[in-house]
N, CA, C and O atoms as a Tripos MOL2 file, in Angstrom:
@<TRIPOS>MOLECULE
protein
  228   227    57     0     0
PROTEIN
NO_CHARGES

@<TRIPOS>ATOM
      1 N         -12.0330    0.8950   27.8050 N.3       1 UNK1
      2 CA        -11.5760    1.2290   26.4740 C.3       1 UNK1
      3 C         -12.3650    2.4370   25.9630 C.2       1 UNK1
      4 O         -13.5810    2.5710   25.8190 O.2       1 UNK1
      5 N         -11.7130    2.9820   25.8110 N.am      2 UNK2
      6 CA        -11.8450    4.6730   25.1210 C.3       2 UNK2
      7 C         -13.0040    3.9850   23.6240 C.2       2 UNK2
      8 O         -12.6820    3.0350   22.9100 O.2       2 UNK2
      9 N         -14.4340    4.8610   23.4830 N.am      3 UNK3
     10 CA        -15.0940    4.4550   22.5390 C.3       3 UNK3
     11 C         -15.1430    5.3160   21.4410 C.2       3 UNK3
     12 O         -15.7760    6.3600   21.6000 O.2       3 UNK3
     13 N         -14.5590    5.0870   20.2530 N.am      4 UNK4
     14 CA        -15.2100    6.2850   18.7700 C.3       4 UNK4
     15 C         -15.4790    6.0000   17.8130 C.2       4 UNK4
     16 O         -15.3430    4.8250   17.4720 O.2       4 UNK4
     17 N         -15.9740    6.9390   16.9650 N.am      5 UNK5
     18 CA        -17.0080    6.9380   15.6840 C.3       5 UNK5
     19 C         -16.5730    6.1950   14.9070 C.2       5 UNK5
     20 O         -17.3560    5.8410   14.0250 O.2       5 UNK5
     21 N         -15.3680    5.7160   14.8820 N.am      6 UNK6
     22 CA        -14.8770    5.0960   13.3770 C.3       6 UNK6
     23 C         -15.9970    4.0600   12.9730 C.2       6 UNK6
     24 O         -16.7100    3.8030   13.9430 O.2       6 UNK6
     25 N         -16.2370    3.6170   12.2100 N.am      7 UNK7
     26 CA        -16.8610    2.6090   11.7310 C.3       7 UNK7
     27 C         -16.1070    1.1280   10.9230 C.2       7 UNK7
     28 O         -15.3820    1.4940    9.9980 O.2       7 UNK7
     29 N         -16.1330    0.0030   11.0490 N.am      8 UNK8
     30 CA        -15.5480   -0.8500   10.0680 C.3       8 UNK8
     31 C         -15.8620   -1.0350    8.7060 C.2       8 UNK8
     32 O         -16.9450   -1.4420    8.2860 O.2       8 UNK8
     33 N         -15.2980   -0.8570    8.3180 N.am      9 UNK9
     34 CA        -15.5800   -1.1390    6.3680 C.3       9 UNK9
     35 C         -15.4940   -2.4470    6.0330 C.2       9 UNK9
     36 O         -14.4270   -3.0390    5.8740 O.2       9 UNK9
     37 N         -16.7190   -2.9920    5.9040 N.am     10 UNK10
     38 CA        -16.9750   -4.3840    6.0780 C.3      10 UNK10
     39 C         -16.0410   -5.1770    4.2540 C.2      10 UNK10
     40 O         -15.3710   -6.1910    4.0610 O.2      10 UNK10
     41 N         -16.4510   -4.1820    3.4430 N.am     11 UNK11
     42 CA        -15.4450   -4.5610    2.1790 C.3      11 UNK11
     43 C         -13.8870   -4.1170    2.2090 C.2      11 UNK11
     44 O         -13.3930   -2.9990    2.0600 O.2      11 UNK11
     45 N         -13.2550   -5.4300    2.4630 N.am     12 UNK12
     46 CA        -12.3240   -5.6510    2.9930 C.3      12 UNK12
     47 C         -11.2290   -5.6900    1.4420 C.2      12 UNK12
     48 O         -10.1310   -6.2470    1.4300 O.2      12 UNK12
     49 N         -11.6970   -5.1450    0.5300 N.am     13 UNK13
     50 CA        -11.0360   -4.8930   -0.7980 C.3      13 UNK13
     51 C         -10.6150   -3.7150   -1.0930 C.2      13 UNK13
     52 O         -11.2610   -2.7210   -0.7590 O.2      13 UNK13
     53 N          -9.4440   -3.6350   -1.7790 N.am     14 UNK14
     54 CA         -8.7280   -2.4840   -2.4050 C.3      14 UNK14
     55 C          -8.3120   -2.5900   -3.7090 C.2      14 UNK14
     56 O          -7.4450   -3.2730   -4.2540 O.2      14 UNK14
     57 N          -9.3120   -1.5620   -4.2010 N.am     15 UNK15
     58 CA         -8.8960   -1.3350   -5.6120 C.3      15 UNK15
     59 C          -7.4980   -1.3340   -6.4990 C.2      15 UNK15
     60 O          -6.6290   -1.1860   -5.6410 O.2      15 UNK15
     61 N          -7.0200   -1.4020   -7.4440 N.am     16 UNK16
     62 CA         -6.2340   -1.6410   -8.4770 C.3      16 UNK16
     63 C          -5.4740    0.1400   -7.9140 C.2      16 UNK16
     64 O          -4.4290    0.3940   -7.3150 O.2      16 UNK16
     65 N          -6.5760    1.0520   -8.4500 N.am     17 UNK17
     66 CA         -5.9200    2.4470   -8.8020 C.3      17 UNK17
     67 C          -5.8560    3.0800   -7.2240 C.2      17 UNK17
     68 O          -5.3850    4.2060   -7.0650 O.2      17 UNK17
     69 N          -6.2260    2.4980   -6.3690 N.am     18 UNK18
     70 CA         -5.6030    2.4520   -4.8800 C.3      18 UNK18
     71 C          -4.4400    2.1970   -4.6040 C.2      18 UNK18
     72 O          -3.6670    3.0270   -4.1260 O.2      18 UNK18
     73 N          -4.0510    0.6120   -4.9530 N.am     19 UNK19
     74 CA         -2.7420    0.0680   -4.8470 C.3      19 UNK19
     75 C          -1.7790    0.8850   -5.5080 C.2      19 UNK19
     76 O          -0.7240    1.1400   -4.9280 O.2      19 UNK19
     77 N          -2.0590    1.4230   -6.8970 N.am     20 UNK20
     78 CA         -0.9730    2.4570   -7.4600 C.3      20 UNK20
     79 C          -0.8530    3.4610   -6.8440 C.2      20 UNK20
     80 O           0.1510    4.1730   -6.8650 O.2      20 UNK20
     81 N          -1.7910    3.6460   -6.2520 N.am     21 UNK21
     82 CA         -1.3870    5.2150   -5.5540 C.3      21 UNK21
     83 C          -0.4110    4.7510   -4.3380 C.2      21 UNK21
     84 O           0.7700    5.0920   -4.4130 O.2      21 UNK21
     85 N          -0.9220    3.8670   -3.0430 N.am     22 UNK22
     86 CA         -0.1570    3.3360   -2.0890 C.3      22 UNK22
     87 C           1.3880    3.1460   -2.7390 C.2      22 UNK22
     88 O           2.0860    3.1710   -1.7250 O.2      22 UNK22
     89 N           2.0330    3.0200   -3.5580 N.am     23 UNK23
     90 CA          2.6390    2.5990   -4.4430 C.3      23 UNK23
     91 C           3.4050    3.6590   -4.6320 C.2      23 UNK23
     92 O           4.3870    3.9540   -3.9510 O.2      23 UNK23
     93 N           2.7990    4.4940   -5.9330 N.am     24 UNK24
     94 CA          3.3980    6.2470   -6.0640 C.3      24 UNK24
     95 C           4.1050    6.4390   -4.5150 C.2      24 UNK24
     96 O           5.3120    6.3490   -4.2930 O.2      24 UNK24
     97 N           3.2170    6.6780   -3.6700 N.am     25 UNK25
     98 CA          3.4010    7.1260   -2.0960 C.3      25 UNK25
     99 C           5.1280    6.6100   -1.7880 C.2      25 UNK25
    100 O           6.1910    7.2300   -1.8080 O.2      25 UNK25
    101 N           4.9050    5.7340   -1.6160 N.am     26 UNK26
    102 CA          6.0860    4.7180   -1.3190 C.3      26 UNK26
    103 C           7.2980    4.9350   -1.6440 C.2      26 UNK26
    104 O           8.2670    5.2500   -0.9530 O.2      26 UNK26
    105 N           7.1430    4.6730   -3.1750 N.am     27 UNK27
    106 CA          8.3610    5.1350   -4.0470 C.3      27 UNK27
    107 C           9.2920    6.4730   -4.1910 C.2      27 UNK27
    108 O          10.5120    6.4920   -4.3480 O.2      27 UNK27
    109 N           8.3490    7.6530   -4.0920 N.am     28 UNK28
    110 CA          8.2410    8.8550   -3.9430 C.3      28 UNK28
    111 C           9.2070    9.1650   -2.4740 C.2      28 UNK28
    112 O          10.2570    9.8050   -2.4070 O.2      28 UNK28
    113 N           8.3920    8.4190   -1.2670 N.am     29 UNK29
    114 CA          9.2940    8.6630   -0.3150 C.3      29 UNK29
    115 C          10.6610    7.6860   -0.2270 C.2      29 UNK29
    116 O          11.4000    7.6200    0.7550 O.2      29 UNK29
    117 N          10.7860    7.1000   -1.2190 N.am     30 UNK30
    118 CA         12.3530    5.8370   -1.4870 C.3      30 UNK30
    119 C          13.1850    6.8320   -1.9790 C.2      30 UNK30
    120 O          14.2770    7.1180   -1.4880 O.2      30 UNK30
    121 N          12.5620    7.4840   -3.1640 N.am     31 UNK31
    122 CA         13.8620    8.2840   -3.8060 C.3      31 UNK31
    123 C          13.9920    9.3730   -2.9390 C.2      31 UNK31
    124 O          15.2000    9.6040   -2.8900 O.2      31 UNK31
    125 N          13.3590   10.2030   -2.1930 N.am     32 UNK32
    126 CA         13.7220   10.8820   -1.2040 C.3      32 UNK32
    127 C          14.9600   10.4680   -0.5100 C.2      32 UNK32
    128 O          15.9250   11.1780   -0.2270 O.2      32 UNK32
    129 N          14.7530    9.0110   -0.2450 N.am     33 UNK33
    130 CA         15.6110    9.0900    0.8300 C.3      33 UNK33
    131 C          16.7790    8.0140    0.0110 C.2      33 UNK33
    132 O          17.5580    7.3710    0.7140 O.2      33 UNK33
    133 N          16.8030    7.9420   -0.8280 N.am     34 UNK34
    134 CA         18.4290    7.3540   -1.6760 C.3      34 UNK34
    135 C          17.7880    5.9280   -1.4140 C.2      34 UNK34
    136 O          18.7640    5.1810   -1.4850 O.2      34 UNK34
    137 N          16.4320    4.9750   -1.0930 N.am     35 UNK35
    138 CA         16.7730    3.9900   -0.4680 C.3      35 UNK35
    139 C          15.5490    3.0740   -1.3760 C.2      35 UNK35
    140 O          14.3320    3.0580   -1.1880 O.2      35 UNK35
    141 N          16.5360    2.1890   -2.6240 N.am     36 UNK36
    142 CA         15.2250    1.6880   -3.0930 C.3      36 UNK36
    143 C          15.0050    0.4790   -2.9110 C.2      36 UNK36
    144 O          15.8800   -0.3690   -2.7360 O.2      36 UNK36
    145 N          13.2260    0.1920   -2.9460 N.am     37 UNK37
    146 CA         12.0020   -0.6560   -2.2400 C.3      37 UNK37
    147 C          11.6130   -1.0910   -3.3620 C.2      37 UNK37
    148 O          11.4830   -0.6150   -4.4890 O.2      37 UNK37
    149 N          11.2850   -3.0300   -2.4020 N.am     38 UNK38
    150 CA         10.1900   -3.3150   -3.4690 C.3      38 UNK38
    151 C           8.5080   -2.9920   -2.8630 C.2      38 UNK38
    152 O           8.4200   -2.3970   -1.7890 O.2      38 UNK38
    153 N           8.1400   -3.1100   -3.0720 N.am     39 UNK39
    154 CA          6.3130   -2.7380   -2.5550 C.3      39 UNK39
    155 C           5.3430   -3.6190   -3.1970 C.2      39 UNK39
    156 O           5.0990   -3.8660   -4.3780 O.2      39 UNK39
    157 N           4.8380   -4.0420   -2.0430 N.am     40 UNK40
    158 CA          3.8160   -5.0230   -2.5460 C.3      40 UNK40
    159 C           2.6130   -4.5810   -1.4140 C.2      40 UNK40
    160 O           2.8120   -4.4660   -0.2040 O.2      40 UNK40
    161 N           1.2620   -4.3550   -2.1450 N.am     41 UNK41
    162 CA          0.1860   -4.3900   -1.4360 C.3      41 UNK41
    163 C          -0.9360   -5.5250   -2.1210 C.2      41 UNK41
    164 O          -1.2120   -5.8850   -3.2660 O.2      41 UNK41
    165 N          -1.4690   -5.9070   -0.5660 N.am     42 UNK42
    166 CA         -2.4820   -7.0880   -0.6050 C.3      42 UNK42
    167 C          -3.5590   -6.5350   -0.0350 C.2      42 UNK42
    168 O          -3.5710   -5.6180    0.7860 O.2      42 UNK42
    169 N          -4.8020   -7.3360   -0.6630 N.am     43 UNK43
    170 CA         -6.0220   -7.2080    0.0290 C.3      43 UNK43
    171 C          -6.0520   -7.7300    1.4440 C.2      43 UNK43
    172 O          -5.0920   -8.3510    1.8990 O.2      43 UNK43
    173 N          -6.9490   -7.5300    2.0230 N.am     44 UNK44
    174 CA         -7.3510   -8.5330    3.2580 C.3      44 UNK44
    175 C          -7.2440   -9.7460    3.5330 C.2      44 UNK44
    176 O          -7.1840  -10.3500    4.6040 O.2      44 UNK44
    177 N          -7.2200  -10.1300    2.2450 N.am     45 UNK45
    178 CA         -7.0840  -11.7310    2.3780 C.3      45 UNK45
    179 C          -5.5090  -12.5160    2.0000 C.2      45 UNK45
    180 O          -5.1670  -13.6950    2.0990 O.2      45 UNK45
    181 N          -4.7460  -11.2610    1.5250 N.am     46 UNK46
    182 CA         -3.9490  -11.6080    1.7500 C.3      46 UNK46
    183 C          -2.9870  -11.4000   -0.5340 C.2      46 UNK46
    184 O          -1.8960  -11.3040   -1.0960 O.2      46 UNK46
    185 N          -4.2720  -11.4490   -0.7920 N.am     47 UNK47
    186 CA         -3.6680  -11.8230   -2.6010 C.3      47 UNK47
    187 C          -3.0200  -10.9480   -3.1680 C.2      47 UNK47
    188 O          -3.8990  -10.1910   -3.5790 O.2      47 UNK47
    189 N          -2.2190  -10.6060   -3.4210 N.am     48 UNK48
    190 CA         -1.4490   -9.5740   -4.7260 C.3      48 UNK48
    191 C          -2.0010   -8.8010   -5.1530 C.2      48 UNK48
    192 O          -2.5000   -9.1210   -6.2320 O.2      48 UNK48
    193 N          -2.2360   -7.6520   -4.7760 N.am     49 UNK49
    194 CA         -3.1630   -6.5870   -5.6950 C.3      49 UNK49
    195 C          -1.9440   -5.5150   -6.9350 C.2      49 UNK49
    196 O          -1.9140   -5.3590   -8.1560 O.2      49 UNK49
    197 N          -1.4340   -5.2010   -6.2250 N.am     50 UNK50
    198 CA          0.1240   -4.5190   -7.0080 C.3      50 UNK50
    199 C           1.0740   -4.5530   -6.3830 C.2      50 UNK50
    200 O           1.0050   -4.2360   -5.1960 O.2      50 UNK50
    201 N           2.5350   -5.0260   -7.0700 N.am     51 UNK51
    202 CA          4.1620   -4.4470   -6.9510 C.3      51 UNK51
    203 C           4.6220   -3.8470   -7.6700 C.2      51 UNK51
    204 O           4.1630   -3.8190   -8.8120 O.2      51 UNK51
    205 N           5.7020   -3.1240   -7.3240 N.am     52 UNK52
    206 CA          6.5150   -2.7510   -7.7920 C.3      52 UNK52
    207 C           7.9660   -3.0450   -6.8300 C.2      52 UNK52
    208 O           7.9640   -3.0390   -5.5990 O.2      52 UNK52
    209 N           9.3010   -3.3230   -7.7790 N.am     53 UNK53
    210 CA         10.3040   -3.5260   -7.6020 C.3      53 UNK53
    211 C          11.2660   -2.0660   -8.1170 C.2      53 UNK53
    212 O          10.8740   -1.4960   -9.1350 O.2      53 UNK53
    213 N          12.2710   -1.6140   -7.5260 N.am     54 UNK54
    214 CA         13.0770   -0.3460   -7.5960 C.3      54 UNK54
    215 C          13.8870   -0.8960   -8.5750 C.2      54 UNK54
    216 O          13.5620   -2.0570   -8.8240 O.2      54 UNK54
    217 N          15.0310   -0.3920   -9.3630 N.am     55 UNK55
    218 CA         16.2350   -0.3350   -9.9410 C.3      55 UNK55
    219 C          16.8950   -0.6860   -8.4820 C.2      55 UNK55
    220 O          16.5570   -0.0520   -7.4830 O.2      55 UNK55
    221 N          18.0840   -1.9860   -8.4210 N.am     56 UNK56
    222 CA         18.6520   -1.7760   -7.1580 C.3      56 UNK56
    223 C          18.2650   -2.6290   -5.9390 C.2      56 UNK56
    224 O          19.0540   -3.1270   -5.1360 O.2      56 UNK56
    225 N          16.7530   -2.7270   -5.9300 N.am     57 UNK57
    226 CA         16.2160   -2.8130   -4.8190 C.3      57 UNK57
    227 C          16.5260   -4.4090   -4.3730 C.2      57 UNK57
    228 O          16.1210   -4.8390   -3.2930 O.2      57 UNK57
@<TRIPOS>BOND
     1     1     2 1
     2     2     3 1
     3     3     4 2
     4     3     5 am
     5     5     6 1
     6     6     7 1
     7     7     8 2
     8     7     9 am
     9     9    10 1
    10    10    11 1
    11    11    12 2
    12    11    13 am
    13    13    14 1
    14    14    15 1
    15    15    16 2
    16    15    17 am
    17    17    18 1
    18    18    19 1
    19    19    20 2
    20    19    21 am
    21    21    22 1
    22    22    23 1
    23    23    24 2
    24    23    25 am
    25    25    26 1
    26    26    27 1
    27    27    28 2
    28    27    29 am
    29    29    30 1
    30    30    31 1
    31    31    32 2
    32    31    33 am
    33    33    34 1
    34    34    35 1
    35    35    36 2
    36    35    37 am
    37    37    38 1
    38    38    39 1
    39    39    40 2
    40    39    41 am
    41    41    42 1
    42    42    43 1
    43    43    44 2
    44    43    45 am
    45    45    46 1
    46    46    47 1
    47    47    48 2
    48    47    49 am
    49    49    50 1
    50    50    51 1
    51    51    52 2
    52    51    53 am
    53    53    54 1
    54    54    55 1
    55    55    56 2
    56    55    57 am
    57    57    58 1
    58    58    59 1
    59    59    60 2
    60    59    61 am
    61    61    62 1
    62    62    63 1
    63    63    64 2
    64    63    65 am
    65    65    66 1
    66    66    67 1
    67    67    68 2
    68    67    69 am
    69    69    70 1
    70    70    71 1
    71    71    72 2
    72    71    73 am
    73    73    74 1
    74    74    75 1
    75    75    76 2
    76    75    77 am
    77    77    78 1
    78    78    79 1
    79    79    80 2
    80    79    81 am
    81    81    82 1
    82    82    83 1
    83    83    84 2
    84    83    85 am
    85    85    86 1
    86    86    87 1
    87    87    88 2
    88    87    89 am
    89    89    90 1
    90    90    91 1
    91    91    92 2
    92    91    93 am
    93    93    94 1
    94    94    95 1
    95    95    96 2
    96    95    97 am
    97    97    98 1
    98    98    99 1
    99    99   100 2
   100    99   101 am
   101   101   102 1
   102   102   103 1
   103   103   104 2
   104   103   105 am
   105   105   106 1
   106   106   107 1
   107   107   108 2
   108   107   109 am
   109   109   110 1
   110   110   111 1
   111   111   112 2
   112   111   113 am
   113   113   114 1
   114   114   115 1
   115   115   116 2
   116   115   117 am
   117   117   118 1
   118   118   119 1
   119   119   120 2
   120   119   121 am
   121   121   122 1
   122   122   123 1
   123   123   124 2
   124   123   125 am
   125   125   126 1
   126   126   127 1
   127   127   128 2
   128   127   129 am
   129   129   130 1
   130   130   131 1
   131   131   132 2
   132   131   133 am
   133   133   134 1
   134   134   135 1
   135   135   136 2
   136   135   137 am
   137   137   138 1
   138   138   139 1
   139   139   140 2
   140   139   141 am
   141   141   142 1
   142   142   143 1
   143   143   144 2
   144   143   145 am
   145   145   146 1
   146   146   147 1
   147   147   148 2
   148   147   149 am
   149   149   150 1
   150   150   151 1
   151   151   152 2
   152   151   153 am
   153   153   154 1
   154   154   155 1
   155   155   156 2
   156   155   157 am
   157   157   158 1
   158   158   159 1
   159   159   160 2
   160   159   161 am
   161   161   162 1
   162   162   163 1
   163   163   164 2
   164   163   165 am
   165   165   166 1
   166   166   167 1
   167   167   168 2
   168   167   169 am
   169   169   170 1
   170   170   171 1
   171   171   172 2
   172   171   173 am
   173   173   174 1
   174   174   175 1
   175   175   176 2
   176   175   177 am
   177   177   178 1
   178   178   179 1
   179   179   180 2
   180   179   181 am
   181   181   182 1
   182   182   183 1
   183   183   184 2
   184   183   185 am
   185   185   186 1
   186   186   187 1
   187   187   188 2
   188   187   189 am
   189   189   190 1
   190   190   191 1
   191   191   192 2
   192   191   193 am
   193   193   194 1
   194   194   195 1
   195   195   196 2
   196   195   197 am
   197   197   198 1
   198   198   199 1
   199   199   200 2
   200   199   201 am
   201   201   202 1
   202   202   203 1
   203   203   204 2
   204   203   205 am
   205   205   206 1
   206   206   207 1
   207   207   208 2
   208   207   209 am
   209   209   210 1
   210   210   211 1
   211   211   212 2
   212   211   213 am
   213   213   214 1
   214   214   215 1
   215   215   216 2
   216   215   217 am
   217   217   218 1
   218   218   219 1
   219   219   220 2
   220   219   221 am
   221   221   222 1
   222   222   223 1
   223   223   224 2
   224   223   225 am
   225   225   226 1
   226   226   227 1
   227   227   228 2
@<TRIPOS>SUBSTRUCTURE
     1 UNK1         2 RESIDUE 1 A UNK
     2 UNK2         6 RESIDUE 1 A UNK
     3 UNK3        10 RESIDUE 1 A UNK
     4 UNK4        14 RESIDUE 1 A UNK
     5 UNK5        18 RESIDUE 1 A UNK
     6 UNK6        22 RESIDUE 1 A UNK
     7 UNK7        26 RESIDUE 1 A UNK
     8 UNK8        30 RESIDUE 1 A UNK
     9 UNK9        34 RESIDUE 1 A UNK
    10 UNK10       38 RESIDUE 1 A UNK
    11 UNK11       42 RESIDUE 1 A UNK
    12 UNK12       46 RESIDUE 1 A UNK
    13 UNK13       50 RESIDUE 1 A UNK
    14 UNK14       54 RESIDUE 1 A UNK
    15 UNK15       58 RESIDUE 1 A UNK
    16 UNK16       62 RESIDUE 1 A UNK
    17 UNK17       66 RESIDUE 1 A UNK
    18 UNK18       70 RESIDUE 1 A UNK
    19 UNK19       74 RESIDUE 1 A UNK
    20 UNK20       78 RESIDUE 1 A UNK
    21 UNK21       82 RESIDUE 1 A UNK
    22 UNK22       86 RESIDUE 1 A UNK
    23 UNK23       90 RESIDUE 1 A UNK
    24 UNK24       94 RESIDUE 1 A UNK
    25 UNK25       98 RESIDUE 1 A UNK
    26 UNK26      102 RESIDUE 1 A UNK
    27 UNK27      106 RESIDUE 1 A UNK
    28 UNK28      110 RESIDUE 1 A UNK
    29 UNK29      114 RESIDUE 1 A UNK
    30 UNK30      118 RESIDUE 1 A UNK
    31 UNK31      122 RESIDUE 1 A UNK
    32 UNK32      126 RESIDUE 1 A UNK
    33 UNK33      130 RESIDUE 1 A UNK
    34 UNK34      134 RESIDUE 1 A UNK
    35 UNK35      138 RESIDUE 1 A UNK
    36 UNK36      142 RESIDUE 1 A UNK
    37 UNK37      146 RESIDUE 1 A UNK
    38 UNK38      150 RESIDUE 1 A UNK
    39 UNK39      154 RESIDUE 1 A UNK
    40 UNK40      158 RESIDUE 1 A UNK
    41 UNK41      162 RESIDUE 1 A UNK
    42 UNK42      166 RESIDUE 1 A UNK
    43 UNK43      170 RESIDUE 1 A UNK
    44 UNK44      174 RESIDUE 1 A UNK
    45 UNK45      178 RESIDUE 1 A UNK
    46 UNK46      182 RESIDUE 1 A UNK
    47 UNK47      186 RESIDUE 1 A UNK
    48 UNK48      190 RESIDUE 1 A UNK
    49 UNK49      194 RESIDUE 1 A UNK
    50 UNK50      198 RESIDUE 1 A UNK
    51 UNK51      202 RESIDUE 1 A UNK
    52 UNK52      206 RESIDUE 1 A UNK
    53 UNK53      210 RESIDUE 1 A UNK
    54 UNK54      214 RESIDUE 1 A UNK
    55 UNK55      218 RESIDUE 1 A UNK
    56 UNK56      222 RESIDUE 1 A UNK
    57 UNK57      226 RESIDUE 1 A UNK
């Protein structure tokens, strides 16, 4: 196995104004493409950090 620098980020949490951005991202590329999403991002463990639901979706 091929070895590199990455390191693990042992805090396995994602911020609030993270999730909105992941979010923005998302949406941004939905209306691009005529095709609307709901979006949900979770922490590591699995819990609800933010959704959003489209018009449609």
């Amino acid at each position: 196995m091929k070895e590199n620098n990455l390191k693990l980020n042992k805090n396995y949490s994602i911020t609030e104004k993270l999730a909105q951005l992941v979010i923005q991202t998302v949406v941004i590329e939905a209306d691009e493409r005529n095709t609307p999403v709901s979006v949900a991002v979770a922490d590591y463990g699995g819990h609800l950090v933010a959704f959003k639901r489209m018009d449609g979706a």
